[in-house]
C-alpha positions in Angstrom: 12.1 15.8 22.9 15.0 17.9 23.8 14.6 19.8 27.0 17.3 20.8 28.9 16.0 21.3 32.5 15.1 18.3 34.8 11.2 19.4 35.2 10.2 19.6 31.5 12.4 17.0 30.7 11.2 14.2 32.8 7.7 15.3 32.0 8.6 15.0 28.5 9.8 11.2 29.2 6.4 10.8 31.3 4.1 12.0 28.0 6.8 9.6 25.3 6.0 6.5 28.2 2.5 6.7 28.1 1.9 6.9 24.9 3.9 3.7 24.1 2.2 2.1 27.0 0.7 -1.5 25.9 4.5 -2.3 24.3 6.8 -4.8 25.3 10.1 -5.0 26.6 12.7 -2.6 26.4 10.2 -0.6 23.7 8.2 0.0 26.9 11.3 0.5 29.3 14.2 1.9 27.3 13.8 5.5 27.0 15.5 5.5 22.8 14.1 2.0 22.1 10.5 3.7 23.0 11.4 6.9 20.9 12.3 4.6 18.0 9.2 2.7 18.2 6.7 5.9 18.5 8.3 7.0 15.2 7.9 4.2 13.6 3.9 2.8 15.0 3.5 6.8 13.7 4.6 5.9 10.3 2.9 2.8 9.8 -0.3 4.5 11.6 -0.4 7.4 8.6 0.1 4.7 5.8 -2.8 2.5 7.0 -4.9 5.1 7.1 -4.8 5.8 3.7 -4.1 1.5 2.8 -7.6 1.4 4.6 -9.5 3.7 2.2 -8.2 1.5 -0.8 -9.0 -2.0 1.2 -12.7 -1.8 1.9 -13.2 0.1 -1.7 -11.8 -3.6 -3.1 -13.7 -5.3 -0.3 -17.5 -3.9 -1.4 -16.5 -4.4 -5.3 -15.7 -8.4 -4.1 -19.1 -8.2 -2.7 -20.6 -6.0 -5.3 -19.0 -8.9 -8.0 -20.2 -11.6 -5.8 -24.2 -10.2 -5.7 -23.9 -9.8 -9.3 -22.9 -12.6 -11.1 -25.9 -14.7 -8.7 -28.1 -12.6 -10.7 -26.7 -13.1 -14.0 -24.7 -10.1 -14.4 -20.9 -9.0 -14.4 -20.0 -6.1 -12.1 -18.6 -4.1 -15.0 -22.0 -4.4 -16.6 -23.7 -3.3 -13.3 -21.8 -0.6 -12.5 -22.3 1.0 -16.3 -25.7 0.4 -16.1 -26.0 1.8 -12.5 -24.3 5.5 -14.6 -26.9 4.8 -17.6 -29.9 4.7 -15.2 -28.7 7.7 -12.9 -28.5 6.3 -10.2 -26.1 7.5 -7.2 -25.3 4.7 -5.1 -22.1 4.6 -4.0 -20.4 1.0 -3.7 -20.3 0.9 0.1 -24.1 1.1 0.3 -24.2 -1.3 -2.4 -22.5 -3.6 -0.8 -24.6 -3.9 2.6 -27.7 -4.0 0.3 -26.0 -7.1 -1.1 -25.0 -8.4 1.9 -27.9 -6.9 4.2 -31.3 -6.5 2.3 -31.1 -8.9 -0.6 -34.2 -8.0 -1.8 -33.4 -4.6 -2.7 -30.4 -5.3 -4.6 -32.5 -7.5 -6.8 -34.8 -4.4 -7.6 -31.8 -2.1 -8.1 -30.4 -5.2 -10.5 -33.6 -5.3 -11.9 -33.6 -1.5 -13.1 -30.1 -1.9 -14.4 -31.4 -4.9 -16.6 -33.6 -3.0 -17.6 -31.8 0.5 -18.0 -29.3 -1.7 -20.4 -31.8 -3.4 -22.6 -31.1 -7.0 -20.8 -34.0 -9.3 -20.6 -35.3 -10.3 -17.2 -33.6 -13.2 -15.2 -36.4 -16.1 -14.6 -35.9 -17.9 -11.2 -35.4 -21.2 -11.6 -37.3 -23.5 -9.8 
């Protein structure tokens, strides 16, 4: 942000203030402190981004895991019988069918069992 005449400078100043708008304090006031702070919310901004991607891919196999194992099968075996079959289901759709529309997962379950050679899992009760 180095401008030398007033005009673009203090517009300059304007832009930095209100995009740290919603701070407190001196990060709001203090022309440096706000600086500092942009660099730094940009920083951790760019690395969430890509932290997010990795979260919610350990978030659906948690769910995924969880579906699983109240059918009778581990998530390891699921997923290598979901590549035996053909099937292209990605784990985020697995996971709201899990979570969503139980009664599909069962039937994709189902085809893994039998796409592995597993017998059938009788309901009990």
């Amino acid at each position: 942000m180095r401008t030398k005449s007033v005009v673009p400078r203090l517009r300059a100043k304007k832009r930095l203030f209100k995009r740290v708008k919603g701070s407190v304090g001196g990060r709001r006031k203090l022309l440096r402190t706000a600086k500092e702070s942009l660099i730094r919310a940009g920083v951790y901004a760019r690395r969430d981004r890509r932290r997010k991607k990795r979260d919610f891919r350990r978030l659906w196999i948690v769910r995924i895991n969880a579906a699983c194992r109240e059918r009778g099968l581990r998530y390891s075996q699921f997923i290598a019988g979901l590549e035996k079959i053909g099937c292209e289901l990605d784990r985020r759709t697995l996971a709201e069918m899990a979570v969503l529309d139980p009664t599909g997962f069962d039937a994709v379950v189902e085809s893994v069992r039998q796409g592995l050679g597993l017998p059938e899992l009788v309901a009990a009760g």
